[in-house]
C-alpha positions in Angstrom: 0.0 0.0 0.0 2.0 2.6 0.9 4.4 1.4 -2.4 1.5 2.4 -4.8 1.3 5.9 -2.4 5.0 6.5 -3.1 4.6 6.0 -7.1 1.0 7.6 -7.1 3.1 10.8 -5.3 5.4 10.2 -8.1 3.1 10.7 -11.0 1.0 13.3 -9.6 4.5 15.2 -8.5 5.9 14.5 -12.3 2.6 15.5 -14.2 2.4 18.9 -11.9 6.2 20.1 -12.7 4.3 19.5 -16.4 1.7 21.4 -16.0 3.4 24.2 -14.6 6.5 24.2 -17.0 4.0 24.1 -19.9 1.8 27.1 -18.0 5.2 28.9 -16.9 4.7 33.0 -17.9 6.6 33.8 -20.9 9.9 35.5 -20.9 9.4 39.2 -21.9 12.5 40.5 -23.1 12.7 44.0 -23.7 14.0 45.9 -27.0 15.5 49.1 -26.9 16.8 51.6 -29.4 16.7 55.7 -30.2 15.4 55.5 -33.9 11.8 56.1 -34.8 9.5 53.5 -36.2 10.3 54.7 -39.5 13.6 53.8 -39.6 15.1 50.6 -40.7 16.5 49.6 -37.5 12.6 49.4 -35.9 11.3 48.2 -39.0 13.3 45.1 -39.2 12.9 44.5 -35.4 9.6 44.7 -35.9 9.2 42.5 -38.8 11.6 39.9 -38.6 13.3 39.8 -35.3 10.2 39.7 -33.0 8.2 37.5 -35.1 10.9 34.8 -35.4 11.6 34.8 -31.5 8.5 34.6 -30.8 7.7 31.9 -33.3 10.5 29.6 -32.9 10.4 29.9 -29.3 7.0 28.6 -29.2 5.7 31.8 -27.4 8.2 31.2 -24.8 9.6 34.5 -25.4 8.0 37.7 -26.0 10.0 40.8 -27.7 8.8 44.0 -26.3 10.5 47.0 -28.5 10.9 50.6 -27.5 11.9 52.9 -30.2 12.8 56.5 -30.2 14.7 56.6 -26.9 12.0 55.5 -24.8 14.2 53.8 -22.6 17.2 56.6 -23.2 19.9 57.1 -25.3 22.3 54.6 -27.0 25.0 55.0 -23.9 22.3 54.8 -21.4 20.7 52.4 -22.8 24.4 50.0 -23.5 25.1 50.5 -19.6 21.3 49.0 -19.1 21.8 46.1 -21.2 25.3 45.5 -19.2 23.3 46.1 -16.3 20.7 43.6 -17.1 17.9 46.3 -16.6 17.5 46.3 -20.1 17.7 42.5 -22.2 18.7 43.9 -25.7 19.5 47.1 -27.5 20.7 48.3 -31.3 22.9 51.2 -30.9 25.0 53.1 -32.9 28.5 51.1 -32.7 30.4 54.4 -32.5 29.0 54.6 -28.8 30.6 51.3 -27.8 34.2 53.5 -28.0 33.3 54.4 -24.9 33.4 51.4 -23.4 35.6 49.9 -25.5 38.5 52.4 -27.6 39.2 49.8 -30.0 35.9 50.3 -31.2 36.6 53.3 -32.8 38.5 51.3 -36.2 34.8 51.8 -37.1 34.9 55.4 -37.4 38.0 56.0 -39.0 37.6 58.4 -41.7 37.2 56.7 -45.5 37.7 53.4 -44.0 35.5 52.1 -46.4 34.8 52.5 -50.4 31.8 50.7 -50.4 29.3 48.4 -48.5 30.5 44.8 -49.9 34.1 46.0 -48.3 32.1 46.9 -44.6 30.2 43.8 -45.1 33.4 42.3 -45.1 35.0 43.2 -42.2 31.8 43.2 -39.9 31.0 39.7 -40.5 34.7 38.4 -40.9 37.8 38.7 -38.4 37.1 42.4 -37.3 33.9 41.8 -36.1 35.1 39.0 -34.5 38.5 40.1 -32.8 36.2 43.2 -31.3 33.5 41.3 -30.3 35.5 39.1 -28.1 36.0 42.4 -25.9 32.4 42.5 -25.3 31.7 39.8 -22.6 34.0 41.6 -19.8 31.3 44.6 -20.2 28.8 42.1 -19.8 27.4 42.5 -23.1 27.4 40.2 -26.4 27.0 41.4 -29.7 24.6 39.3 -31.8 24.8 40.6 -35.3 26.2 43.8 -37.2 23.6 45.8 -38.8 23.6 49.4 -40.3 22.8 52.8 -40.1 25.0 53.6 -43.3 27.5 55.7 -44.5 27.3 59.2 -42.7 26.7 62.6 -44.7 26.7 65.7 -44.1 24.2 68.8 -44.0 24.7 72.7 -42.7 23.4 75.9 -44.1 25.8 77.1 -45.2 26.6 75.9 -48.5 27.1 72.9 -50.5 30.6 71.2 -49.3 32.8 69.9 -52.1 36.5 70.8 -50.1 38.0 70.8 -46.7 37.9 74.5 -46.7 34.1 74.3 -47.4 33.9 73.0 -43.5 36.2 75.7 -42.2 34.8 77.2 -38.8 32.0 75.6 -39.3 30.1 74.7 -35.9 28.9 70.6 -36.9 27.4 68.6 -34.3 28.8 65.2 -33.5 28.3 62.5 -31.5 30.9 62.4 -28.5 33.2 60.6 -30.1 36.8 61.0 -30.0 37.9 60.0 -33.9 34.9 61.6 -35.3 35.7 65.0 -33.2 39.5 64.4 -34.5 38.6 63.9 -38.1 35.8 67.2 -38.2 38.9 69.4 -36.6 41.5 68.2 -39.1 39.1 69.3 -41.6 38.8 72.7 -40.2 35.5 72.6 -38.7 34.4 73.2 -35.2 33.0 69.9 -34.0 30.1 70.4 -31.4 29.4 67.1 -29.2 25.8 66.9 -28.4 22.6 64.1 -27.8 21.3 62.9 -30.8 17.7 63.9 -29.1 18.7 67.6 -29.0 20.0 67.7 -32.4 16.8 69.1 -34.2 16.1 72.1 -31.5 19.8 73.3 -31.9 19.7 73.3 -35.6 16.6 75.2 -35.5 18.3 77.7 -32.7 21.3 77.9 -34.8 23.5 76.8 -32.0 25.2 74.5 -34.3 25.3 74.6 -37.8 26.3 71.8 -39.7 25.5 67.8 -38.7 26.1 64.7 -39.8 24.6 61.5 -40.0 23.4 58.9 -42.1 20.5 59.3 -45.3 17.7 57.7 -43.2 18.1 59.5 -40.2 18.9 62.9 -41.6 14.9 62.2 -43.7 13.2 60.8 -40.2 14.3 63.0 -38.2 13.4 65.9 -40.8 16.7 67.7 -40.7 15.5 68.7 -44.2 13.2 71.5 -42.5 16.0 72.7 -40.5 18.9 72.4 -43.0 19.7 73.5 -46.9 21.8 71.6 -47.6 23.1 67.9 -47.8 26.7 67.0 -49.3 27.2 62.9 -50.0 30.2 62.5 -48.4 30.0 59.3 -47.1 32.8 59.9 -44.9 32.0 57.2 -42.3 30.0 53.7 -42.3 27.9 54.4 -39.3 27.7 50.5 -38.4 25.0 49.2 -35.3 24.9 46.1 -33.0 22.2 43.9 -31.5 23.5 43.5 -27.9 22.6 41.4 -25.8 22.8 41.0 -21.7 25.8 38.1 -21.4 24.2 36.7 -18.5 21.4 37.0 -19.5 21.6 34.8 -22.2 23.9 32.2 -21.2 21.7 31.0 -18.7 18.9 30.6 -21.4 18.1 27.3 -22.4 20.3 26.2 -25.6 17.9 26.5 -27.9 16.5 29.4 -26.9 19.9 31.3 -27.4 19.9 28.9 -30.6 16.4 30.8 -32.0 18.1 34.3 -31.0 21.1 33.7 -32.5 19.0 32.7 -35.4 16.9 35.5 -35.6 19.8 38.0 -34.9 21.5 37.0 -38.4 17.7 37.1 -40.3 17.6 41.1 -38.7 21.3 41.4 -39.8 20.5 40.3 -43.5 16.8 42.1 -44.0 17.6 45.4 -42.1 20.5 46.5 -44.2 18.6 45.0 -47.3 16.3 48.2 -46.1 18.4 50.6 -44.9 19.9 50.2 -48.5 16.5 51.2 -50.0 16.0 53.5 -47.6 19.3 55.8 -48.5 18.1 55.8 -52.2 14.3 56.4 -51.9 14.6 59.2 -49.0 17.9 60.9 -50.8 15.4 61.5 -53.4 12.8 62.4 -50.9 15.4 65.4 -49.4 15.3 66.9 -53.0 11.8 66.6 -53.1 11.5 68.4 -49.7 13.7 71.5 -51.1 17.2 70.0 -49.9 20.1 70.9 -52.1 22.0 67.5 -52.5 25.4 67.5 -54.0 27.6 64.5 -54.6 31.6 64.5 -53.6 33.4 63.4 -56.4 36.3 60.1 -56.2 38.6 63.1 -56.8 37.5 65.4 -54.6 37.2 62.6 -51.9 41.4 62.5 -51.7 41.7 66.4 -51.0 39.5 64.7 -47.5 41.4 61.4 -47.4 44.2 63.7 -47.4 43.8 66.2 -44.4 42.5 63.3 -42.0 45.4 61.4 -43.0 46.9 62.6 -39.6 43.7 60.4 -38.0 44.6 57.2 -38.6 48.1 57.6 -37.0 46.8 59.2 -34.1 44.9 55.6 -33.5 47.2 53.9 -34.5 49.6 55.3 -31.5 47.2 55.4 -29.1 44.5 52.4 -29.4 46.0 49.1 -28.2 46.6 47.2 -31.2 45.4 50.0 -33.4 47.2 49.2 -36.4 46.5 45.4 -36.6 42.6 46.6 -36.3 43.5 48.7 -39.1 44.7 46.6 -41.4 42.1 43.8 -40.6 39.9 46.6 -41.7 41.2 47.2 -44.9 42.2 43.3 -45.7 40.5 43.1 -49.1 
């Protein structure tokens, strides 16, 4: 008798720890970022990251995003993650230099010629050797996605020279190479939050910016500023972070169906960013935006004067050089 109590426990034990596992509240992980809904970053998030997780994981996770700085900005927002406050974000990669000051290989100036090269190096050794520096932060990068090459708009006049940049006051993100390479180019750069960018070109307080084509349209810099010159001076790169411990601790195939879905969001969000820099270029000119190209020959007269750059991190970035020239290994 008290046999068949012990293996009656048993079964009624074993079928409860069912129950509940099956019943157990899904995992809401939240997904943070400062772009708008409109941008490519949110889009993709919204159609092919969140669906997948939540699909694959057989409702066992549910992605909660928050665009448009809800949650704060990119460095705010990075510390979260670290934190574990915050499960995920998709910031700007420049950001991550400071955390991390090999990070800023990125933002060299004319790293790249074109996105196959970027492509390249992101997904190859380069991403690699920097995101091995991640985990100590307590972050992991998932995936290498894009906010394009950068460009830049001011009032003053379209910019086809250094000296066209000469005193001129251009915000930038606090960000040591891109505040170096603005300077060697004459200009005055102004370090500032991406959320008070379009009050102080309205103000006048700065006069110039620069930023990629699909945030420059979103953000409607176009009503604020005359004129955009393509310049396409930096590959402004982004990264799905992770919390380390975060997701470790997950079950193996949940990180498995993350993973997954990271690389999807990787491949379909710059397929749309790309659209997005053609489509909303044309849409600046529609919206009264003088748009001027920079010529391969007038590019060098810039490659040039920020020569002085690259030496700079090179001497003072631990292994600067070999990041370098993993950069540029064709």
């Amino acid at each position: 008798m008290k046999k068949i109590f012990i293996c009656a426990l048993a079964v009624i034990t074993a079928a409860a720890a069912f129950i509940g596992s099956a019943d157990a509240a899904p995992i809401k992980m939240k997904l943070a970022y400062v772009v708008p809904e409109t941008q490519s970053t949110h889009i993709a998030a919204e159609k092919f990251f969140k669906p997948y997780v939540e699909k694959h994981s057989n409702g066992q996770i549910i992605v909660e995003l928050y665009p448009n700085g809800q949650l704060g900005g990119d460095r705010q927002v990075i510390e979260a993650v670290g934190l574990g406050t915050i499960h995920m974000t998709i910031p700007a990669v420049a950001v991550l230099s400071g955390f991390e000051p090999r990070f800023q290989v990125f933002d060299l100036p004319f790293l790249f010629n074109n996105k196959k090269e970027v492509y390249k190096a992101l997904d190859g050794p380069l991403g690699d050797k920097l995101n091995a520096l991640l985990p100590p932060l307590g972050i992991k990068n998932l995936a290498y996605a894009e906010n394009g090459f950068r460009m830049i708009t001011n009032n003053k006049g379209p910019i086809t020279k250094p000296s066209d940049l000469a005193g001129l006051k251009i915000r930038t993100m606090e960000n040591p190479i891109h505040m170096a390479t603005f300077r060697a180019l004459g200009a005055n750069p102004t370090p500032m939050s991406f959320g008070e960018l379009y009050t102080a070109l309205q103000q006048k307080t700065v006069d110039a910016q620069e930023n990629p084509i699909p945030l420059i349209y979103t953000s409607k810099f176009y009503e604020v500023q005359k004129y955009c010159s393509l310049s396409g001076h930096v590959y402004a790169a982004t990264a799905l972070l992770v919390n380390d411990s975060w997701f470790n601790k997950l079950p193996k195939d949940l990180q498995k169906v993350i993973q997954e879905a990271a690389l999807i969001y990787r491949t379909e969000q710059r397929k749309i960013s790309d659209k997005q820099d053609k489509d909303m270029i044309e849409s600046l000119k529609k919206s009264g935006m003088k748009v001027n190209d920079i010529t391969p020959e007038q590019k060098k007269a810039f490659i040039s004067a920020t020569a002085g750059v690259y030496n700079e991190f090179a001497k003072s970035v631990k292994g600067g050089q070999e990041l370098i020239d993993l950069a540029k290994k064709k």
